[in-house]
C-alpha positions as CSV (number, residue, x, y, z in Angstrom):
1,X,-138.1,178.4,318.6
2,X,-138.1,174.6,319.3
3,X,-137.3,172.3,316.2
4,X,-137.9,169.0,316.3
5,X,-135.4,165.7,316.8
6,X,-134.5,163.5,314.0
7,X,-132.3,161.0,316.3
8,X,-134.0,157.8,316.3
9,X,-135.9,156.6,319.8
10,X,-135.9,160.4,320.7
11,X,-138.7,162.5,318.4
12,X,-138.5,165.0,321.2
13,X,-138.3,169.3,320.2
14,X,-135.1,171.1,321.3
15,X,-134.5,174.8,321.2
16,X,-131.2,174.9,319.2
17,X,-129.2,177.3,321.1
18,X,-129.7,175.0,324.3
19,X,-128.6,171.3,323.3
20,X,-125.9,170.3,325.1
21,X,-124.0,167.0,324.3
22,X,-126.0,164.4,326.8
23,X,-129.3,166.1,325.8
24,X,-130.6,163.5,323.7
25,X,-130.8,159.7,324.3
26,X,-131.6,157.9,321.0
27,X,-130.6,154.5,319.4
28,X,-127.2,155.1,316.6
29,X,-128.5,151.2,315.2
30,X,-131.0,150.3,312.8
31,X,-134.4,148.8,314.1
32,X,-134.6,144.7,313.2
33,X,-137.3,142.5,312.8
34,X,-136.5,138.7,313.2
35,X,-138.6,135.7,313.9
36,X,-141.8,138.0,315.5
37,X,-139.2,139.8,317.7
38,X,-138.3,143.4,317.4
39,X,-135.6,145.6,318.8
40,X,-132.5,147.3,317.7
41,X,-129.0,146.1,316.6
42,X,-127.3,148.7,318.7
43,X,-128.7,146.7,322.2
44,X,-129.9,143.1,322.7
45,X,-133.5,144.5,324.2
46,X,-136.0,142.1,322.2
47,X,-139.9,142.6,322.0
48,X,-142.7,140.8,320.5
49,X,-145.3,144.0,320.8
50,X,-144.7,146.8,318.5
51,X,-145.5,149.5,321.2
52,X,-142.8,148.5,323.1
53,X,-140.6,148.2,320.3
54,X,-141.1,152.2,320.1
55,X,-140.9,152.7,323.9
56,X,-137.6,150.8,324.1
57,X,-135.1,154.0,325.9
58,X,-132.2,154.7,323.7
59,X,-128.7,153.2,324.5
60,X,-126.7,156.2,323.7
61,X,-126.0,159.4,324.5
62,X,-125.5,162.6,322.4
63,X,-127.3,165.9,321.0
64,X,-130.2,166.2,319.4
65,X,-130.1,166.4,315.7
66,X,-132.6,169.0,313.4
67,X,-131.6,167.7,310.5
68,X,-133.6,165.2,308.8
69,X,-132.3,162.3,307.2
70,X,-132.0,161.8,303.5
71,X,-134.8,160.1,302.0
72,X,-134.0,156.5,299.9
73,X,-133.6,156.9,295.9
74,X,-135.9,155.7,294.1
75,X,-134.5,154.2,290.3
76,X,-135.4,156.3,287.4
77,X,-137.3,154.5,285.0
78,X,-136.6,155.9,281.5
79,X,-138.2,155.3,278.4
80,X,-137.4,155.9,274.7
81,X,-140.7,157.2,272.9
82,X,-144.0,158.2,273.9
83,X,-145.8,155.4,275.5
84,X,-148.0,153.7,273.5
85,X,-151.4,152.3,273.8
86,X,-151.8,149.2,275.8
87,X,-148.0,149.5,277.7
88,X,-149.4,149.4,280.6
89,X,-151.1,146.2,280.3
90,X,-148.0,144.4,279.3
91,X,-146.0,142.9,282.1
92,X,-142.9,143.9,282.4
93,X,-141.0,140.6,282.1
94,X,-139.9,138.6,278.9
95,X,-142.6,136.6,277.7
96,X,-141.8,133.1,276.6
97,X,-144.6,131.6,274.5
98,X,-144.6,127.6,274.9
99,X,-146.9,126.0,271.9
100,X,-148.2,122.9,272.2
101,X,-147.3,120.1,270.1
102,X,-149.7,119.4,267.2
103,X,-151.8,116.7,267.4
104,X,-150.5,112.9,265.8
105,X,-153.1,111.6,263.4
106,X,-154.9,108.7,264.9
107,X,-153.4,105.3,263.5
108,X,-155.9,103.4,261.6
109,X,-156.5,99.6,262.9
110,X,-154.3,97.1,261.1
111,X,-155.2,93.7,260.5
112,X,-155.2,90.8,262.7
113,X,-154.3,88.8,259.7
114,X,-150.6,90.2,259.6
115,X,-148.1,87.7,260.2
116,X,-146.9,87.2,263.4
117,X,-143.1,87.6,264.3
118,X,-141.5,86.1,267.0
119,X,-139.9,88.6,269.1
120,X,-136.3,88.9,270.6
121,X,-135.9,87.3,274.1
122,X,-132.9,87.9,276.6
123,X,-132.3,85.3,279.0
124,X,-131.2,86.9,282.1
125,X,-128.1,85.0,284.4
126,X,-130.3,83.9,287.3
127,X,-132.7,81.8,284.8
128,X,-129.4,80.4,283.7
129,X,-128.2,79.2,286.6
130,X,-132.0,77.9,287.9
131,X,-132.3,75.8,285.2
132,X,-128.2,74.7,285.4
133,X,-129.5,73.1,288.6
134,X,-132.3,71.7,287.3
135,X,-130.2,69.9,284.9
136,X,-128.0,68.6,287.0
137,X,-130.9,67.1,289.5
138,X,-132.5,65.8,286.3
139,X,-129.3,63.5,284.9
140,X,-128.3,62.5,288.3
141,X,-132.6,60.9,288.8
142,X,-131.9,59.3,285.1
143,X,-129.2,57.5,286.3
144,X,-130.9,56.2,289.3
145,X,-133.7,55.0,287.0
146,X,-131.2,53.5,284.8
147,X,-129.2,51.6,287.4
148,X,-132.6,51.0,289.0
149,X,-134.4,49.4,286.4
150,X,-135.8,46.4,287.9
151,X,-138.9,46.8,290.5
152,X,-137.7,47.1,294.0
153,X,-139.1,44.4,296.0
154,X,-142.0,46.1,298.9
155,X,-142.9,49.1,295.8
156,X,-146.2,49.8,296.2
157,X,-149.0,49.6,293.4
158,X,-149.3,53.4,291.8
159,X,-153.2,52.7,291.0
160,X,-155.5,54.8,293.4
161,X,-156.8,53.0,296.8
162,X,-154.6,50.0,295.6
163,X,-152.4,48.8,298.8
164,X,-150.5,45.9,297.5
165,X,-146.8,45.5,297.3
166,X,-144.4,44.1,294.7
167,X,-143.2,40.9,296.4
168,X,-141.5,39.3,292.6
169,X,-142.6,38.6,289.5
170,X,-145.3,36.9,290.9
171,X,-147.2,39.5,291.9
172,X,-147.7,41.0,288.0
173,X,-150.7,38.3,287.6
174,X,-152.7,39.0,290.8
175,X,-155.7,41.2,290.2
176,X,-155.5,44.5,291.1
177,X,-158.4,46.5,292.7
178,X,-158.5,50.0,292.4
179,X,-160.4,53.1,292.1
180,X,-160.2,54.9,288.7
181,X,-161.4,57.8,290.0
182,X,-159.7,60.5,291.9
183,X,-160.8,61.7,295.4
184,X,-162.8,64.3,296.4
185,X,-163.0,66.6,299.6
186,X,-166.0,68.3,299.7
187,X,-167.7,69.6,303.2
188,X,-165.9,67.3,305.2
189,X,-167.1,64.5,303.3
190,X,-164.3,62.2,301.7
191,X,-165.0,59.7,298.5
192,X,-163.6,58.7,295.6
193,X,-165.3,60.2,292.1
194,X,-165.7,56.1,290.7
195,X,-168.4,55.1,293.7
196,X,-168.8,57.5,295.8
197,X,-168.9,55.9,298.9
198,X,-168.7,58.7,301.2
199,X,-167.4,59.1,304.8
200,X,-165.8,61.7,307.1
201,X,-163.5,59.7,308.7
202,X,-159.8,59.5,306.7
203,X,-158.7,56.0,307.7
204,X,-162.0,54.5,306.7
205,X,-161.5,56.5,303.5
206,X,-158.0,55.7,303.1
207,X,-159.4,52.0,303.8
208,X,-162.2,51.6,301.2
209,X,-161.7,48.9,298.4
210,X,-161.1,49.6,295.4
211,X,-164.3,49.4,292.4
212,X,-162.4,48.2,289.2
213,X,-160.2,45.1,288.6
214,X,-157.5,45.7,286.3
215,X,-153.3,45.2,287.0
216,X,-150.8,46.8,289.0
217,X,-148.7,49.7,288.4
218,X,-145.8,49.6,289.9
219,X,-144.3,53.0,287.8
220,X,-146.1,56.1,287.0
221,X,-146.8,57.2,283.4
222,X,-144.7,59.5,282.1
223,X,-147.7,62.1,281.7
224,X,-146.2,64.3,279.4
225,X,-146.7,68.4,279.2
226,X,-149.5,69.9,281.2
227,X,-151.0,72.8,280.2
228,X,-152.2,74.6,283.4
229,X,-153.2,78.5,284.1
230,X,-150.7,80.9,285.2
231,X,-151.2,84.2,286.8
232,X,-150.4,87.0,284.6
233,X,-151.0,90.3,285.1
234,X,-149.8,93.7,283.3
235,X,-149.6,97.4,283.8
236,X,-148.1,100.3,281.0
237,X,-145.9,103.6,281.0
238,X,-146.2,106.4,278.8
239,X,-144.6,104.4,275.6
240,X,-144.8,100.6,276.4
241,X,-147.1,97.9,277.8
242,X,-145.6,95.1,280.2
243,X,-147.1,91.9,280.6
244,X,-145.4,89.8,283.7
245,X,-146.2,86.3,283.6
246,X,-145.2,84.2,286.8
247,X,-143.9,81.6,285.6
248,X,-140.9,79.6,287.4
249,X,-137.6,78.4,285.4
250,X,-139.2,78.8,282.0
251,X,-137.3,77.1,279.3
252,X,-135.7,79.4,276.8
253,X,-135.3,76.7,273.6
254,X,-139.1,75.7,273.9
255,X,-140.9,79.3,274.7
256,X,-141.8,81.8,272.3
257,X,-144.0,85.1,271.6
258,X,-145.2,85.8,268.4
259,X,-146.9,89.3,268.0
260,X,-148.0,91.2,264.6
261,X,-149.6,95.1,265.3
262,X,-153.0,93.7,266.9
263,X,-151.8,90.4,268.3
264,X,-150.3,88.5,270.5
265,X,-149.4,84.5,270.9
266,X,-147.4,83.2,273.8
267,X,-146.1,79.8,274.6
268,X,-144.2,79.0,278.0
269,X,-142.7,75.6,278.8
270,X,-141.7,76.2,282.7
271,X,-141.2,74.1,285.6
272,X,-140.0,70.7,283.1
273,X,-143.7,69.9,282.2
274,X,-146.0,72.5,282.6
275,X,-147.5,74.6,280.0
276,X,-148.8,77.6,279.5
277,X,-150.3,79.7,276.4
278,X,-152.8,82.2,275.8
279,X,-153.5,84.1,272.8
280,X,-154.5,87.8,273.1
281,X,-155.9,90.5,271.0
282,X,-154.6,93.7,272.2
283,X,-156.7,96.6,273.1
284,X,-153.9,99.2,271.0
285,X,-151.0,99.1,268.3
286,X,-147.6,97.8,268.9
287,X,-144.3,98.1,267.1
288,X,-143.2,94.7,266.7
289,X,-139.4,95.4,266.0
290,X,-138.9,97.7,269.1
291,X,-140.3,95.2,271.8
292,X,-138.7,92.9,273.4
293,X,-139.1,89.4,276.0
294,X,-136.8,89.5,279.3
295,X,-137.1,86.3,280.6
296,X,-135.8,85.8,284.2
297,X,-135.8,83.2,287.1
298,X,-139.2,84.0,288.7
299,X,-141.2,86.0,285.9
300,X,-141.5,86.4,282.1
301,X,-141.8,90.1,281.0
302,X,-143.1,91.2,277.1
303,X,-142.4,94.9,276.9
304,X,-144.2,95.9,274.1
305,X,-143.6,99.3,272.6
306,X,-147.0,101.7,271.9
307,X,-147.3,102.9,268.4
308,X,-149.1,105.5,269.6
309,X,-148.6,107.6,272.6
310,X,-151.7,106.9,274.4
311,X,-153.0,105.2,277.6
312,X,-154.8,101.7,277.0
313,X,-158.3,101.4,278.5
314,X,-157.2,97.4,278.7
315,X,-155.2,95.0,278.1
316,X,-157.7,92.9,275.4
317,X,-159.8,94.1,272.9
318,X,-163.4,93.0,273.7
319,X,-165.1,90.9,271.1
320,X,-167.4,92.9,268.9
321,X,-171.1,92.9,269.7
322,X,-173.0,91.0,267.0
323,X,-175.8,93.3,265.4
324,X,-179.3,91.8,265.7
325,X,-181.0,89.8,263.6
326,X,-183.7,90.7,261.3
327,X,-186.1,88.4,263.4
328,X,-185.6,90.5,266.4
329,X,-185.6,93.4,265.1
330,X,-189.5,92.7,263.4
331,X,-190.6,91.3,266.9
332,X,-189.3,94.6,268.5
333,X,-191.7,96.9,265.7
334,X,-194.4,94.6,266.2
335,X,-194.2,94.8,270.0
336,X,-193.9,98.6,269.4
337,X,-196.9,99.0,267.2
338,X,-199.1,96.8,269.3
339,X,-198.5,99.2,272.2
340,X,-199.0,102.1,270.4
341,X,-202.7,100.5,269.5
């Protein structure tokens, strides 16, 4: 009676009383399966098709085997109890419940009539040496002036389109003629804002005499602060809002920003003599005491902390829209009801 094989790559039957020791050729490895190939660890033979992988000849020699190999043991699940209703439905790892944080109660709207504070400002080391520099260029062009007071003979009259010279004290009564104007470039066109006289050619503009009689000016004006526009811009994080204002070599002793809850007020004296300020009424809540100026070399940053954790829509808070007057509100019913007639 023939029995059948349990050797692996063999699966042939054997009669038991004839099975010599060369009778079987099988594989003594395990089969592998690696990167799409497939073969077995006992020889190197490597095969992408699974029907070859079973047709691969043993490597060994031996005889044939009729017993068959233990089967793998499976883990005993035990359990204390009968099982209850709705086990199976439960998964069978721990469950960690995560619950949400509650809800903050909205913060009501303070006042814009809070006083304002002026908030902290750290000057950083770069800003200190800029305006060092600055210093130093500025005392050493004082002493020039100073040891230069007198008018330089061959300095040129300061008023606009003037092209006389300083030759002595003479030249203080001659009559100056000058534009009082300023010039204007406009689609190629060159002229001064006073007459008007227009041309396209530069020399002929640079030429043109002047319309008012007055005297020289043989030193500019000391002008004083200008206030100009500065580009500002500002963007926000989960618990602050940043403003960056680009100013240059702002002056710590003469800037400021004041801020209650709702409002902000900012004052920047940069570059010696310009100025900037705005005034802005923000879109959320701030906490005055936790925010903070960094003032540096190229920029000006107001970190201002949220009261709230929230994102901002914007930076402002748009004006709010007047409600309409009784006027137009009774030509808006009488335009209704004469087209309901």
């Amino acid at each position: 009676m023939s029995v059948l094989c349990y050797n692996k790559g063999c699966g042939q039957r054997f009669d038991p009383d004839n099975n010599p020791d060369d009778a079987c050729t099988f594989h003594p490895g395990v089969p592998v399966f690696h990167d799409a190939l497939k073969g077995w660890s006992c020889c190197k033979r490597r095969t992408t098709d699974f029907s070859d992988f079973l047709s691969i000849v043993g490597c060994t020699k031996g005889p044939h085997n009729k017993e068959k190999p233990p089967e793998p043991v499976k883990p005993e699940v035990t359990s204390s109890g009968e099982k209850k209703e709705g086990d199976e439905q439960r998964p069978k790892f721990n469950e960690y419940i995560i619950s949400a944080p509650k809800p903050q109660e909205a913060i009501c709207r303070p006042s814009a009539d809070e006083p304002m504070v002026r908030l902290q400002h750290k000057v950083s080391a770069s800003l200190k040496q800029a305006l060092e520099k600055l210093k130093l260029s500025e005392t050493t062009a004082e002493t020039k002036e100073e040891v230069s007071d007198e008018i330089k003979i061959g300095t040129s009259c300061k008023n606009g389109g003037c092209t006389k010279s300083f030759d002595g004290p003479a030249s203080n009564s001659d009559v100056c003629l000058y534009h009082a104007g300023y010039p204007i470039f406009h689609e190629g066109m060159k002229y001064w804002s006073c007459c008007k006289r227009k041309t396209s050619d530069f020399n002929t503009f640079l030429s043109q005499e002047g319309c008012t009689k007055g005297t020289h000016l043989w030193r500019k004006k000391d002008s004083g602060k200008k206030v100009v526009p500065c580009r500002f811009d500002w963007h926000q994080t989960a618990s602050q809002v940043i403003i960056s204002i680009y100013s240059k070599n702002s002056v710590p002793e003469l800037s400021y920003v004041e801020a209650n809850s709702t409002m902000l007020n900012i004052l920047i004296i940069f570059e010696g003599e310009k100025e900037f300020e705005q005034k802005i009424s923000l879109w959320g809540v701030i906490d005055v005491n936790k925010s903070i100026v960094n003032m540096m070399a190229a920029k000006i940053e107001i970190a201002m902390k949220k009261s709230e954790p929230m994102s901002w829509a914007r930076l402002d808070l748009p004006p709010p829209v007047a409600p309409p007057k009784e006027t137009e509100k009774k030509k808006e019913d009488s335009e209704s009801e004469d087209e309901d007639e």
